[in-house]
Structures are given as structure tokens and as C-alpha cells.
LUMGUVO-725897 format. One record per atom (N, C-alpha, C): residue in three letters; atom name; x, y, z. Coordinates in nm, 2 decimals. Example, Ala and Ser with C-alpha at 12.3 -4.5 7.8 and 13.67 -1.06 7.14 Angstrom:
BEGIN
r aa = Ala at = N c1 = 1.32 c2 = -0.57 c3 = 0.78
r aa = Ala at = CA c1 = 1.23 c2 = -0.45 c3 = 0.78
r aa = Ala at = C c1 = 1.32 c2 = -0.33 c3 = 0.78
r aa = Ser at = N c1 = 1.28 c2 = -0.22 c3 = 0.71
r aa = Ser at = CA c1 = 1.37 c2 = -0.11 c3 = 0.71
r aa = Ser at = C c1 = 1.29 c2 = 0.00 c3 = 0.79
***
This chain:
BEGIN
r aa = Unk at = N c1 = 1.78 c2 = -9.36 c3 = 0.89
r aa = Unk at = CA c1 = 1.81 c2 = -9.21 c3 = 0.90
r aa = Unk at = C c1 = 1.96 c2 = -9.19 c3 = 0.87
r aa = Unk at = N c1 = 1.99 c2 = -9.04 c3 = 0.79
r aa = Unk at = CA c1 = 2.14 c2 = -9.07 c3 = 0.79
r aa = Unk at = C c1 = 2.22 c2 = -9.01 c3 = 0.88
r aa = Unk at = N c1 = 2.33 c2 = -9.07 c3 = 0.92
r aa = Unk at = CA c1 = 2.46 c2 = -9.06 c3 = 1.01
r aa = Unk at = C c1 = 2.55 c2 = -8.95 c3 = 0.98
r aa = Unk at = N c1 = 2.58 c2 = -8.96 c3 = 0.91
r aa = Unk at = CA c1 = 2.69 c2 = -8.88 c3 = 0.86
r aa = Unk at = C c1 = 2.63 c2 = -8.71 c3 = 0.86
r aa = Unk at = N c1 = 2.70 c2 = -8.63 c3 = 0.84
r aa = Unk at = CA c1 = 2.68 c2 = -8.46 c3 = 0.84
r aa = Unk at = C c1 = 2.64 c2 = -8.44 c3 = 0.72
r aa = Unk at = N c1 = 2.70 c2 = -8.51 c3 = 0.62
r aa = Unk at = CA c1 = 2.69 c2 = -8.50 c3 = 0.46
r aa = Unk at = C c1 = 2.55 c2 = -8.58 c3 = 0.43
r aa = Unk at = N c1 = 2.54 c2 = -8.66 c3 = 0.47
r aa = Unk at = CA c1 = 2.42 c2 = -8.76 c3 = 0.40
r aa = Unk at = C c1 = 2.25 c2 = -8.70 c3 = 0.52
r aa = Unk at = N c1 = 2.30 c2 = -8.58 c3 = 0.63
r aa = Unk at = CA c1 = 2.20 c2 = -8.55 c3 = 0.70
r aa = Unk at = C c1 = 2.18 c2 = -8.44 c3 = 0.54
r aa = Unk at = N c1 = 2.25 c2 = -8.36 c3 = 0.53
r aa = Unk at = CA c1 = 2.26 c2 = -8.24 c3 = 0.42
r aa = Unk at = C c1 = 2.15 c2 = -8.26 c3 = 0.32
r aa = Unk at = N c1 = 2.24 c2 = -8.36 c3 = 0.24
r aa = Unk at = CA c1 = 2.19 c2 = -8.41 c3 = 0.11
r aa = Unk at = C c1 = 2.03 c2 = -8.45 c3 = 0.11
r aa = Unk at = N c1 = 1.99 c2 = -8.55 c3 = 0.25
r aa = Unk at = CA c1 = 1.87 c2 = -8.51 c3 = 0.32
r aa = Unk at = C c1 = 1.74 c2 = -8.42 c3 = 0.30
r aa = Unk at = N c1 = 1.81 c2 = -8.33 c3 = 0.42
r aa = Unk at = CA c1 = 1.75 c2 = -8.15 c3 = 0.35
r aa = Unk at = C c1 = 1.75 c2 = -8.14 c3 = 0.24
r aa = Unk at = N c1 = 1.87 c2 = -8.17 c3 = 0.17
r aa = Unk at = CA c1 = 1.80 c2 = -8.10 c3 = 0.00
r aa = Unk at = C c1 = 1.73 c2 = -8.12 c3 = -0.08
r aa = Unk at = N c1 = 1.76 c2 = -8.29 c3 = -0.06
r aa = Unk at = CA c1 = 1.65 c2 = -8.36 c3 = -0.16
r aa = Unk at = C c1 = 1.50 c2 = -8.33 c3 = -0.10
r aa = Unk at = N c1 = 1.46 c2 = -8.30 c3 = 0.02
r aa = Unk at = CA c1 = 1.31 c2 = -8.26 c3 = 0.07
r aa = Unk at = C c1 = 1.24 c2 = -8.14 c3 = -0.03
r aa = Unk at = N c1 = 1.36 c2 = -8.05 c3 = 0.00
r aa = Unk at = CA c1 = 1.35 c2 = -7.89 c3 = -0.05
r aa = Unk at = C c1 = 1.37 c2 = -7.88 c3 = -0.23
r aa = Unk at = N c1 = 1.43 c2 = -8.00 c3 = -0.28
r aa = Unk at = CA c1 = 1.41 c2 = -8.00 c3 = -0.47
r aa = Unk at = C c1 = 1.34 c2 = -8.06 c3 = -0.45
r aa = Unk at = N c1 = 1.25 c2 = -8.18 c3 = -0.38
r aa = Unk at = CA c1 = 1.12 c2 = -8.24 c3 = -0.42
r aa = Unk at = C c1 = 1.02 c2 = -8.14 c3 = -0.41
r aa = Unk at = N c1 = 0.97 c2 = -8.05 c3 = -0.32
r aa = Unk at = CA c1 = 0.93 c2 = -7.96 c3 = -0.33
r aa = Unk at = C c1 = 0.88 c2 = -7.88 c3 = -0.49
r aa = Unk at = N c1 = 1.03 c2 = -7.84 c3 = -0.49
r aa = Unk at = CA c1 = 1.06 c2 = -7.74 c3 = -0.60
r aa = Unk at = C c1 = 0.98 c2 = -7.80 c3 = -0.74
r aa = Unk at = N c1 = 1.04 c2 = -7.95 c3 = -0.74
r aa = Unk at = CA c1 = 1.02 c2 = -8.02 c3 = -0.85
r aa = Unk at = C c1 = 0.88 c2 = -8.06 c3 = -0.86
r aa = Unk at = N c1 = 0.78 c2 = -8.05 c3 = -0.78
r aa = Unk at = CA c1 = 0.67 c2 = -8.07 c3 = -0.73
r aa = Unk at = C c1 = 0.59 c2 = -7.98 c3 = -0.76
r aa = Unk at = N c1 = 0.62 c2 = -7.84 c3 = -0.76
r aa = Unk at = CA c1 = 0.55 c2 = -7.70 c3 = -0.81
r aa = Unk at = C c1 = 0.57 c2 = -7.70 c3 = -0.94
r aa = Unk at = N c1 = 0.68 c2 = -7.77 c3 = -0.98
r aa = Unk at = CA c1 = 0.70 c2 = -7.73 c3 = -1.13
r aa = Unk at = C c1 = 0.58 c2 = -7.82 c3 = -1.21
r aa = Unk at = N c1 = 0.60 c2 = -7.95 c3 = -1.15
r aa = Unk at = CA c1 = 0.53 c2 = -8.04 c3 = -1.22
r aa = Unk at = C c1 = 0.37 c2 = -7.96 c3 = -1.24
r aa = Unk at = N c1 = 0.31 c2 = -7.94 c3 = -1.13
r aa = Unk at = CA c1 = 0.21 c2 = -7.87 c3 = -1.09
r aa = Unk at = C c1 = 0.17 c2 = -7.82 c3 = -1.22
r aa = Unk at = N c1 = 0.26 c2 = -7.66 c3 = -1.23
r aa = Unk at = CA c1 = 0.25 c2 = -7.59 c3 = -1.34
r aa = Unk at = C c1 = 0.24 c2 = -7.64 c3 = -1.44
r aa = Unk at = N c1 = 0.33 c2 = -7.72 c3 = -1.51
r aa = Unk at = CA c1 = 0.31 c2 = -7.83 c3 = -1.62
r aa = Unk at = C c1 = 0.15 c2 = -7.85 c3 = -1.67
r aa = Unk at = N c1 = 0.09 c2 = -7.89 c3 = -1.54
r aa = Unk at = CA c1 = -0.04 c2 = -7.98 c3 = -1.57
r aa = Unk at = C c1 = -0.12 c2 = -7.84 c3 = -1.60
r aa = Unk at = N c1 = -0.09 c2 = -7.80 c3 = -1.51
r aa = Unk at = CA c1 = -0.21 c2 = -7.67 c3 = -1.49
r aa = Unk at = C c1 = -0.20 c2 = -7.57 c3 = -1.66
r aa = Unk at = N c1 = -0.07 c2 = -7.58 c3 = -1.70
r aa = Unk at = CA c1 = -0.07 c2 = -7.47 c3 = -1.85
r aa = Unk at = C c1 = -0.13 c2 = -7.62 c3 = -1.99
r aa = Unk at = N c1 = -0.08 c2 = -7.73 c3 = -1.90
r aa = Unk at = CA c1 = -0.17 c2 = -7.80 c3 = -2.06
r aa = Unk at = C c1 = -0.34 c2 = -7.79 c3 = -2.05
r aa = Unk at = N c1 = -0.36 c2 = -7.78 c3 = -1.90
r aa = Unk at = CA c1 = -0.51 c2 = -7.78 c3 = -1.89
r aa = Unk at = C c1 = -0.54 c2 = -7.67 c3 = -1.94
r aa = Unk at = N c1 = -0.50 c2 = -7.57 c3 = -1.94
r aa = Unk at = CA c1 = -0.51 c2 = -7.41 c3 = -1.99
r aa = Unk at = C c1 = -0.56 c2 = -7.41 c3 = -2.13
r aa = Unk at = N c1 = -0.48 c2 = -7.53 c3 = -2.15
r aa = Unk at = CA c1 = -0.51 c2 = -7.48 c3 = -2.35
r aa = Unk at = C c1 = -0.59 c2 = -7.57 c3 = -2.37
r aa = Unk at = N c1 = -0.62 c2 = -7.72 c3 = -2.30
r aa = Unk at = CA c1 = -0.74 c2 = -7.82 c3 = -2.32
r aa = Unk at = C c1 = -0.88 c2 = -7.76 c3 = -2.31
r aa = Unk at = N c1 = -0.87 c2 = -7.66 c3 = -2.22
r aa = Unk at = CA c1 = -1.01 c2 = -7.60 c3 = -2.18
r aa = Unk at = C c1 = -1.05 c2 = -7.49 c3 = -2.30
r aa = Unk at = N c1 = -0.96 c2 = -7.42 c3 = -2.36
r aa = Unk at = CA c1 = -0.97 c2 = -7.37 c3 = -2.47
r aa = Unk at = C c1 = -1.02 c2 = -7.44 c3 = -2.60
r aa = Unk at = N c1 = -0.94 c2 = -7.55 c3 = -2.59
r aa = Unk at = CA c1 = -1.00 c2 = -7.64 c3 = -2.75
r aa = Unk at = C c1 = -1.12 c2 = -7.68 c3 = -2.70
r aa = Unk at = N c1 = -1.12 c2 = -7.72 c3 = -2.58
r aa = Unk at = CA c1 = -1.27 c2 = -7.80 c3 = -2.57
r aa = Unk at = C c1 = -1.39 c2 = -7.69 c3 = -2.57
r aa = Unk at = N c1 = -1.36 c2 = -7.60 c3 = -2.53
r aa = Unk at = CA c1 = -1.45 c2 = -7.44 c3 = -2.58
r aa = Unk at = C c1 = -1.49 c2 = -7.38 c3 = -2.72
r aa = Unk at = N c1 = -1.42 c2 = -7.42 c3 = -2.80
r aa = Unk at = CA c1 = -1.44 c2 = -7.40 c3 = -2.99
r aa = Unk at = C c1 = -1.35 c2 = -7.33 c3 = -2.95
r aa = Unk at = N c1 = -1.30 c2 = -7.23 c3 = -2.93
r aa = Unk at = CA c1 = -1.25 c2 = -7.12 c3 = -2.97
r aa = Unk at = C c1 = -1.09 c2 = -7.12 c3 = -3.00
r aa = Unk at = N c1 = -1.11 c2 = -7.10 c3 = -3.17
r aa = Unk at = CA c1 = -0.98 c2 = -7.16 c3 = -3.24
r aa = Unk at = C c1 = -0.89 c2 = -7.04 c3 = -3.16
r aa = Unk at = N c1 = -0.91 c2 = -6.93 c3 = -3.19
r aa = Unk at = CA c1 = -0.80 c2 = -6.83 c3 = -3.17
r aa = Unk at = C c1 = -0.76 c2 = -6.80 c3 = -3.04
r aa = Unk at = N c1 = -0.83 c2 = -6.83 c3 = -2.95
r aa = Unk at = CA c1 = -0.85 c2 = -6.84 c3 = -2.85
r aa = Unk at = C c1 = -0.73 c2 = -6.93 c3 = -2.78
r aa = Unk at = N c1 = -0.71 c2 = -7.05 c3 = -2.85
r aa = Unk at = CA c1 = -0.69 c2 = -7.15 c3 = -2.80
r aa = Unk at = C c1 = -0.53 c2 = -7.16 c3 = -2.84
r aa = Unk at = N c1 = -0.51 c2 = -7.08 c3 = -2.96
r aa = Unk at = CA c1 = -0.37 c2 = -7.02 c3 = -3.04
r aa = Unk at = C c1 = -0.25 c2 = -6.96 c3 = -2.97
r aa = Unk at = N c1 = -0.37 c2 = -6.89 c3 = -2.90
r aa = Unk at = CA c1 = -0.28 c2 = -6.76 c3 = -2.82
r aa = Unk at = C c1 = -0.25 c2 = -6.80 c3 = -2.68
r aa = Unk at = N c1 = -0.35 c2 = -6.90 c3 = -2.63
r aa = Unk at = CA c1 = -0.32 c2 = -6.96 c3 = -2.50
r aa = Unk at = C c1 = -0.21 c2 = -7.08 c3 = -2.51
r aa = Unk at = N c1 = -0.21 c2 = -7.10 c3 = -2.59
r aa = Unk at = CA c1 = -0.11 c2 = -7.22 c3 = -2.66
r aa = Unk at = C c1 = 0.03 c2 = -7.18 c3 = -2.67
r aa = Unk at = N c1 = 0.05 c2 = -7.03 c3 = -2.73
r aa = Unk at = CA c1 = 0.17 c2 = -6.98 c3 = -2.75
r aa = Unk at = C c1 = 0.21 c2 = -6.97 c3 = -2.66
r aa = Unk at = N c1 = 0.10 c2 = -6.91 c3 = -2.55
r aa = Unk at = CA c1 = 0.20 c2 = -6.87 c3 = -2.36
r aa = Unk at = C c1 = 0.26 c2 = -6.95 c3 = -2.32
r aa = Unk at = N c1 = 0.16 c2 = -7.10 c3 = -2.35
r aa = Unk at = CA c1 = 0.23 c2 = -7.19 c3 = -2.23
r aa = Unk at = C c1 = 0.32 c2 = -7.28 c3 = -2.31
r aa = Unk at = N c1 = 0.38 c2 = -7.31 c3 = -2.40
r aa = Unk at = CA c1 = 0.48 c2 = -7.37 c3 = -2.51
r aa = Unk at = C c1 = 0.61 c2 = -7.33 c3 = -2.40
r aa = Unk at = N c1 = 0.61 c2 = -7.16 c3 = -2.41
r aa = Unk at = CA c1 = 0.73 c2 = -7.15 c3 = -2.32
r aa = Unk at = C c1 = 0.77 c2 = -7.20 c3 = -2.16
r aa = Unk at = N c1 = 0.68 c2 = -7.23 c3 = -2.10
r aa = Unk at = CA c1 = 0.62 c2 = -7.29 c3 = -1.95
r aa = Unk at = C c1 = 0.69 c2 = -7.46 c3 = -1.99
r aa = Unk at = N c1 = 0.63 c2 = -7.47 c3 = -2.09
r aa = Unk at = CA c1 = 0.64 c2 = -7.65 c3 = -2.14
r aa = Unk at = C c1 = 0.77 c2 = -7.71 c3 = -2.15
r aa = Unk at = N c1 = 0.88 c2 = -7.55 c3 = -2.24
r aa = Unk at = CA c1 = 0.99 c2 = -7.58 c3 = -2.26
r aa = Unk at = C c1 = 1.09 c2 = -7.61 c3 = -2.15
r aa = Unk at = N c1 = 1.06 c2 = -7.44 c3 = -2.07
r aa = Unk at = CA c1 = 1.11 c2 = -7.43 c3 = -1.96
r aa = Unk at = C c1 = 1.13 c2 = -7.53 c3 = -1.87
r aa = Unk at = N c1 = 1.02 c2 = -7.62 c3 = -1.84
r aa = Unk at = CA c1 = 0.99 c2 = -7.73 c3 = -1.77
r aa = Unk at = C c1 = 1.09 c2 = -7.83 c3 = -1.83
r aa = Unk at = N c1 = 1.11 c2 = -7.86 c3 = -1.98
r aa = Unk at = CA c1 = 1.17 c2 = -7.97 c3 = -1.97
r aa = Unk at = C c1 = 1.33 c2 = -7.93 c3 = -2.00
r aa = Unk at = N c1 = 1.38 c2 = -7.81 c3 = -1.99
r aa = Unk at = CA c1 = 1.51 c2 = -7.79 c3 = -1.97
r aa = Unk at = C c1 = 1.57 c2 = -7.82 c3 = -1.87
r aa = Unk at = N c1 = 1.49 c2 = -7.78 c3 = -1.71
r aa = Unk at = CA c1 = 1.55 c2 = -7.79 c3 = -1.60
r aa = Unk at = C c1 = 1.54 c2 = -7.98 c3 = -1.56
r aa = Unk at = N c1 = 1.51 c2 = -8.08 c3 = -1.64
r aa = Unk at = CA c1 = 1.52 c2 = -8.23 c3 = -1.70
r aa = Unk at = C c1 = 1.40 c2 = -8.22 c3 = -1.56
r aa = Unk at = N c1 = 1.27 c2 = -8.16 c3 = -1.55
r aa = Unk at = CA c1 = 1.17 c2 = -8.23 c3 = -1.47
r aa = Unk at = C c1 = 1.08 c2 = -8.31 c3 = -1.54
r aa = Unk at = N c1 = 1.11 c2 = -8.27 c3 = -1.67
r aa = Unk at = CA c1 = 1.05 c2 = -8.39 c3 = -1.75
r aa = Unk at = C c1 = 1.08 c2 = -8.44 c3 = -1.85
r aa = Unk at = N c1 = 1.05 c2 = -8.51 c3 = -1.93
r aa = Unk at = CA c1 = 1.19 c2 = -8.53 c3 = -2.03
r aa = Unk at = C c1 = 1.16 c2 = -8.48 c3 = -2.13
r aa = Unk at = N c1 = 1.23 c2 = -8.42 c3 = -2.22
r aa = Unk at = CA c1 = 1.24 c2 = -8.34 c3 = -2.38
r aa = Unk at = C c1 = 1.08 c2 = -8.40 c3 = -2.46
r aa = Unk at = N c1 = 1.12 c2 = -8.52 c3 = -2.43
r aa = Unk at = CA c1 = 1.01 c2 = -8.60 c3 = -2.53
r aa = Unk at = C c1 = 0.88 c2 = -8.59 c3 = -2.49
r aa = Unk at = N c1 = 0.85 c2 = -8.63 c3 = -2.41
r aa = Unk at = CA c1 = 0.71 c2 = -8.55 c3 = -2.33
r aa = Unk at = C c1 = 0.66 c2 = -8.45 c3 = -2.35
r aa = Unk at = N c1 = 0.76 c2 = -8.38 c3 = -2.33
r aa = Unk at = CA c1 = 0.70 c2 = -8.18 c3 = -2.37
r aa = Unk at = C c1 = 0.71 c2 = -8.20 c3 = -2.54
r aa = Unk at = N c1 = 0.76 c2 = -8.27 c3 = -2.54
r aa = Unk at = CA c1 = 0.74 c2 = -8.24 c3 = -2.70
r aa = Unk at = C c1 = 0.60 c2 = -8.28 c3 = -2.74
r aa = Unk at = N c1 = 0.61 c2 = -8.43 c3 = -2.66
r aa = Unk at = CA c1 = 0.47 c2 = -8.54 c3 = -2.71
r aa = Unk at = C c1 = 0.33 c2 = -8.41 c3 = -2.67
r aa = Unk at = N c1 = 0.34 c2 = -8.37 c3 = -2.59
r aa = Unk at = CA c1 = 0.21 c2 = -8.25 c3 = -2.52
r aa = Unk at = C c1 = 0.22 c2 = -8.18 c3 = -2.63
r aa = Unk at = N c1 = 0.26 c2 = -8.09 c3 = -2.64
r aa = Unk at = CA c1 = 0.31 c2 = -7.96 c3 = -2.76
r aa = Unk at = C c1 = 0.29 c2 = -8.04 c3 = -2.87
r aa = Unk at = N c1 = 0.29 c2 = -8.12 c3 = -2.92
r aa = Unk at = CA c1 = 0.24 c2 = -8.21 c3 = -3.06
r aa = Unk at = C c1 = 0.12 c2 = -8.23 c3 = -3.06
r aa = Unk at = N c1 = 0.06 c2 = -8.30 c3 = -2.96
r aa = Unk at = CA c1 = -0.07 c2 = -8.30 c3 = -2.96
r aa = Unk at = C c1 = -0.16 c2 = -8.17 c3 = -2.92
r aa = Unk at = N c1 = -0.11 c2 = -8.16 c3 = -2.87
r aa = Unk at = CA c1 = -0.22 c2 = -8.01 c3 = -2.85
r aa = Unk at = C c1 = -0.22 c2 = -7.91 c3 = -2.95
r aa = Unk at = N c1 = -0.11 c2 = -7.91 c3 = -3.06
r aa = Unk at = CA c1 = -0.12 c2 = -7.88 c3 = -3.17
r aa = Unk at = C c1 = -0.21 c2 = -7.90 c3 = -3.26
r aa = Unk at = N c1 = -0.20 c2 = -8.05 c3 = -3.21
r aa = Unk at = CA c1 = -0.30 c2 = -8.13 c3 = -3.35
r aa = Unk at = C c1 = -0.44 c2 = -8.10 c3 = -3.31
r aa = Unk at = N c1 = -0.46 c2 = -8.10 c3 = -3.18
r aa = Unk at = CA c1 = -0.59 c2 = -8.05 c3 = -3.13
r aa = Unk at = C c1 = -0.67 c2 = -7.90 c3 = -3.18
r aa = Unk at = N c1 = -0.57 c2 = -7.85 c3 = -3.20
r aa = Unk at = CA c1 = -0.59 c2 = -7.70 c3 = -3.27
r aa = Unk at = C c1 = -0.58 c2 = -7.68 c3 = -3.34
r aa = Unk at = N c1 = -0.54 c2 = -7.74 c3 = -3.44
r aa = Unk at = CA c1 = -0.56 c2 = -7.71 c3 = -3.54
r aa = Unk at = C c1 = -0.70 c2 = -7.85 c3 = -3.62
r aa = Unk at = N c1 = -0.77 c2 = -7.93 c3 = -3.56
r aa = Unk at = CA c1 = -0.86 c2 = -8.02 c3 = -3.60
r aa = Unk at = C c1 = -0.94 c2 = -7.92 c3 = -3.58
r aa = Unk at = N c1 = -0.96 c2 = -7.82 c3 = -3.48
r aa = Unk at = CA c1 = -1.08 c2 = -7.75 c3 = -3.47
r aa = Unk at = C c1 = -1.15 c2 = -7.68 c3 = -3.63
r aa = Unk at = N c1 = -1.07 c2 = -7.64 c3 = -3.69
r aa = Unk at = CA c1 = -1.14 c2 = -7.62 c3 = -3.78
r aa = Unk at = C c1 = -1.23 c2 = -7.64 c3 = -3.86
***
């Protein structure tokens, strides 16, 4: 446990950004699932427009470094490619 007043702090905070960091991830999963469930439904256009929402969710996410650049990219790449095979 920590001793010091500073390292009790630091403590608390790290509880309260794991948290934080923990809802974000959440979201993450929850907007790729958003657009998986679309492609796996046929529905090209459908799946275009749900794609465009969450791109920004995806970015957002890996600005605040909860995940890293490349990942959100790797997702956003593939789920691209997924939507556009539908054709």
C-alpha cells in the first residue's frame, strides 16, 4: 500500500483513469461491432453510413493514446475492406 501522501494520490487516480480508460475501450468495441453487424446484414449502404459515425469514435479513441494509432487504423482498414467486398 502506498505511504507517502503523493503516492496515496497518484493511487486514487490511477483507479479513476482505469475506469475512464475502461469505458472508452468499451466504446471502441461496441462502434466496431456496430458496423460488423451491418456488413454481416448485406446492407451495403447501410453499413457506409454506420461506418462513417463510428470512424470518428475510432479516431477519437486513439488520440487520447487508449489505443494505439495503428490499431484504429488496422480496424478502419479492415472494416473498409469489408464494405466494400459486399458488393
Amino acid at each position: 500500500m502506498a505511504n507517502s501522501a503523493q503516492a496515496r494520490k497518484r493511487a486514487r487516480q490511477a483507479v479513476k483513469q482505469n475506469a475512464h480508460n475502461s469505458s472508452q475501450r468499451s466504446a471502441l468495441r461496441t462502434a466496431i461491432k456496430a458496423v460488423r453487424k451491418a456488413i454481416e446484414a448485406g446492407d451495403k449502404a447501410g453499413a457506409t453510413q454506420i461506418f462513417q459515425s463510428q470512424v470518428s469514435i475510432i479516431d477519437r479513441i486513439a488520440d487520447k493514446n487508449i489505443i494505439h494509432k495503428n490499431k484504429a487504423s488496422r480496424h478502419k482498414s479492415r472494416l473498409s475492406a469489408a464494405i466494400k467486398a459486399l458488393a
